[in-house]
Legacy VTK file of the C-alpha trace (Angstrom):
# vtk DataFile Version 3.0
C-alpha trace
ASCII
DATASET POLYDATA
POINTS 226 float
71.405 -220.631 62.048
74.553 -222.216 63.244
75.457 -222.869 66.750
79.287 -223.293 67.624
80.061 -223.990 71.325
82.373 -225.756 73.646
80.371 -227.996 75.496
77.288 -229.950 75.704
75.052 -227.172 77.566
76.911 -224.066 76.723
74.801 -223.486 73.704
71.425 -223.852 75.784
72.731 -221.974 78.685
74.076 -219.196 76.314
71.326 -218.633 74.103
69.260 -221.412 73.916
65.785 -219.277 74.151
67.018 -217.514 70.689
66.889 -221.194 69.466
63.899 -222.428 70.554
62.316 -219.313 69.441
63.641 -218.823 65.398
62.823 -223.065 66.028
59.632 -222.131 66.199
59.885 -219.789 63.543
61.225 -223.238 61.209
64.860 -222.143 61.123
66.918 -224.807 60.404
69.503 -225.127 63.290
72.488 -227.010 63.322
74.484 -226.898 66.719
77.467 -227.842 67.077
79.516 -228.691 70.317
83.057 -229.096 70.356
83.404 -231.100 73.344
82.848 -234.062 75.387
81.971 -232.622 78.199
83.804 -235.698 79.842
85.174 -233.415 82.978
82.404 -231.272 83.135
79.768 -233.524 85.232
80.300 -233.110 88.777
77.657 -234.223 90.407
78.178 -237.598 88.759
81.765 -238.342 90.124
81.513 -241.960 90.199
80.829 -242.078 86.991
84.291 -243.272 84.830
85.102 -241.518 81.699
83.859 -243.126 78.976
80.335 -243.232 80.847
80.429 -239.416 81.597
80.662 -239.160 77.642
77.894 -241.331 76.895
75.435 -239.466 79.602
76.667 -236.165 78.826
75.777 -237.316 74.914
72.763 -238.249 75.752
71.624 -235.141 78.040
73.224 -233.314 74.420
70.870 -234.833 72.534
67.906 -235.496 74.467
67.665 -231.098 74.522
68.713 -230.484 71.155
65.916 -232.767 70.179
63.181 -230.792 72.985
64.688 -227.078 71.627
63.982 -227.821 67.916
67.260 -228.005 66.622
67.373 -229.441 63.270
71.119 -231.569 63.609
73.447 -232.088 66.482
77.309 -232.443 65.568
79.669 -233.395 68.257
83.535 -232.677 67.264
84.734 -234.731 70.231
87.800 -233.185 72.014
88.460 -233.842 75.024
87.374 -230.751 77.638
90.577 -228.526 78.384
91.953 -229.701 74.941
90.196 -227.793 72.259
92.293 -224.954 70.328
92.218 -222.762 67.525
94.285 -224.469 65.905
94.075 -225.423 62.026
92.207 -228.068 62.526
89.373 -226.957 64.280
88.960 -224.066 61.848
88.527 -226.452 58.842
86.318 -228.462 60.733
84.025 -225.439 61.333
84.880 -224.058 58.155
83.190 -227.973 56.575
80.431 -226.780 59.045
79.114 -223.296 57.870
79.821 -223.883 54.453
77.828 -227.395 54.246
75.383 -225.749 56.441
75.456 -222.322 54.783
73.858 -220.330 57.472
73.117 -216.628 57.636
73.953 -216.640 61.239
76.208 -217.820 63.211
76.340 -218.118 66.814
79.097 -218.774 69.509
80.526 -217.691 72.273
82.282 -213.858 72.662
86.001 -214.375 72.606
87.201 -211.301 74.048
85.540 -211.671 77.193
87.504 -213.042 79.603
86.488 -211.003 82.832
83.142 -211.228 83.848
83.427 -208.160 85.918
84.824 -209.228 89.634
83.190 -212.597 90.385
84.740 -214.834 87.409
86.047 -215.185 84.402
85.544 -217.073 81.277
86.683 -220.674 80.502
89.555 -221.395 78.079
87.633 -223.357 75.974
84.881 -220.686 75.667
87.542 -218.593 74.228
89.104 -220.717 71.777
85.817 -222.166 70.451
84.717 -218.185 70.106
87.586 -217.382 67.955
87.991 -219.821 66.130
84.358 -219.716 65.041
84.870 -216.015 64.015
88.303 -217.240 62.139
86.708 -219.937 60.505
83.701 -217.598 59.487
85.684 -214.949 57.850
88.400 -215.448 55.669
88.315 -218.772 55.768
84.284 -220.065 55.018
84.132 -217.270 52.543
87.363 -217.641 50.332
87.889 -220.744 48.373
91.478 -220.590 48.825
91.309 -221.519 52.308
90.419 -225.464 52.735
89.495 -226.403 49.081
87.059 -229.322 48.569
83.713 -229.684 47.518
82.104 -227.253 49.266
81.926 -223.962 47.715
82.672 -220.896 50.097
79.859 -219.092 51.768
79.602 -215.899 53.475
78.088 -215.726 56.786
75.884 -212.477 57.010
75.715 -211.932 60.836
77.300 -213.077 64.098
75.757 -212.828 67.293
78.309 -213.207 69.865
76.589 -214.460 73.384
78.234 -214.439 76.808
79.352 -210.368 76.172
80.575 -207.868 78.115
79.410 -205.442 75.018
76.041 -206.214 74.093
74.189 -203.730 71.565
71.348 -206.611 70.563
68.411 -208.415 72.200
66.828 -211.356 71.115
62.712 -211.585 72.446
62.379 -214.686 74.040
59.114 -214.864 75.465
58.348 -217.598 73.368
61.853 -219.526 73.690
62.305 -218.813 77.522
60.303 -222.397 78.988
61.902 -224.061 76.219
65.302 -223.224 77.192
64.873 -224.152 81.209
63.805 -227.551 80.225
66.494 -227.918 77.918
69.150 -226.452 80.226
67.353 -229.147 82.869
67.287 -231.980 80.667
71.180 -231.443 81.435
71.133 -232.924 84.762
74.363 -233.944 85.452
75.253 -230.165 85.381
72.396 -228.946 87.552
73.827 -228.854 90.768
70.874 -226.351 92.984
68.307 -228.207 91.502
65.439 -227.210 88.592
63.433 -224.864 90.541
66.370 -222.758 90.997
67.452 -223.446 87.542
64.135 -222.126 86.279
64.051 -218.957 88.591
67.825 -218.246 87.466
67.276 -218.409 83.967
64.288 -216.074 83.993
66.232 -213.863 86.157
68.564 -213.771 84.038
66.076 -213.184 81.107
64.523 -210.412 82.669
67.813 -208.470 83.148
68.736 -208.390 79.603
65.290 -206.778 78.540
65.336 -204.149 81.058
65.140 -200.698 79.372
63.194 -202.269 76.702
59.409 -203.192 75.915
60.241 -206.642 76.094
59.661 -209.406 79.362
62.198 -211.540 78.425
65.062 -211.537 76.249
69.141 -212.623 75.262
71.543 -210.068 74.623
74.155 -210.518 72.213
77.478 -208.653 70.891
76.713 -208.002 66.896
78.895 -208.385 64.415
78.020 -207.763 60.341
79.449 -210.629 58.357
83.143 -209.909 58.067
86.431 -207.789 56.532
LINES 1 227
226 0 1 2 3 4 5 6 7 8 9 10 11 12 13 14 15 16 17 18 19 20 21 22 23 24 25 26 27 28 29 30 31 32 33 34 35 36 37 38 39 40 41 42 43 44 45 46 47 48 49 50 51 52 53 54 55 56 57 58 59 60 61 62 63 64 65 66 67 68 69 70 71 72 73 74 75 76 77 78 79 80 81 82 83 84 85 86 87 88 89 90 91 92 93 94 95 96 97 98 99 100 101 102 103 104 105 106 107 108 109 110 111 112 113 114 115 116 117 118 119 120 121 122 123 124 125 126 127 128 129 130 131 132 133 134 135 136 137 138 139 140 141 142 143 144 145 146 147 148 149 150 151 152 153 154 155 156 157 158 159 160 161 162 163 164 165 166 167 168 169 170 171 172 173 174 175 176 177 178 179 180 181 182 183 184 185 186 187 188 189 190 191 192 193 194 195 196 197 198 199 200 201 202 203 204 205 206 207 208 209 210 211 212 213 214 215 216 217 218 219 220 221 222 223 224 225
């Protein structure tokens, strides 16, 4: 598996249950965040720049390590400034073909609405598209970025934060893992981790309803590419 999001706790946040459970099941995991999260920590506003960074990194690793994942890779733009741009598809193109994963995750980027109470970040967006760009043609044609790496085909994407979901993920197993993760990112938790926790399983419960399931992520699917 290979995990491509904007910021430090997106990934956790997003599907960070799925994680901890295929963790469990030894997948090797790779996530990584585009970001630096260095405008993203509210609650810490005292904090100057360069120190946001360094506790954001920490928080970044500190639940990557606690979810199982196998590497953390931090591409370090600046929040606000990431763009699917060239250079942030070769970078991610480096990443799934190095890392040759049969899935990828990241975030949707077609949704930008989340109904009538808010809509998507930017950087959601950009990350989300140009994970799927990166993906397919580029990872799987050796035309596209030649080096040493030899092209590989991604089999499936899961596409998280969806207005179009047609797949759940059982996360029965994943679900405590991923509030303690999400927690261990505490310069985002602004309600406290007892909210947190009741949210997330909230949440959880939602996208298994009209299933067999307690708990579960839903995810937009998409079959490799072309």
């Amino acid at each position: 598996m290979l995990a491509i999001y904007a910021h430090p706790d997106d990934a956790e946040i997003s599907c960070g249950g799925t994680i901890a459970t295929w963790a469990k099941a030894n997948s090797a995991i790779r996530l990584v965040v585009c970001t630096l999260g260095d405008k993203g920590a509210q609650s810490k506003g005292s904090l100057s720049t360069s120190e946001k960074i360094k506790l954001r990194a920490e928080e970044a690793q500190n639940s990557a390590h606690h979810l199982g994942i196998t590497e953390l890779v931090t591409l370090g733009y600046p929040d606000g400034e990431v763009c699917n741009d060239e250079e942030l598809r070769e970078k991610l193109v480096f990443q799934i073909r190095d890392h040759r994963p049969d899935v990828l995750l990241c975030p949707d980027p077609t949704t930008i609405f989340f109904g009538s109470g808010f809509f998507n970040h930017r950087d959601h967006r950009e990350v989300g598209m140009a994970s799927l760009d990166a993906a397919f043609p580029a990872a799987r044609l050796d035309g596209y970025f030649p080096g040493e790496l030899s092209s590989h085909s991604v089999q499936m994407a899961l596409l998280s934060a969806t207005n179009t979901p047609d797949v759940i993920v059982d996360v029965a197993t994943g679900l405590s893992g991923k509030i303690e993760a999400v927690a261990m990112h505490s310069s985002q938790v602004e309600y406290g981790e007892l909210w947190l926790g009741q949210a997330l399983s909230n949440r959880a419960e939602e996208a298994a309803r009209g299933s067999n399931l307690r708990y579960a992520e839903s995810f937009r699917m998409v079959q490799g590419g072309g």
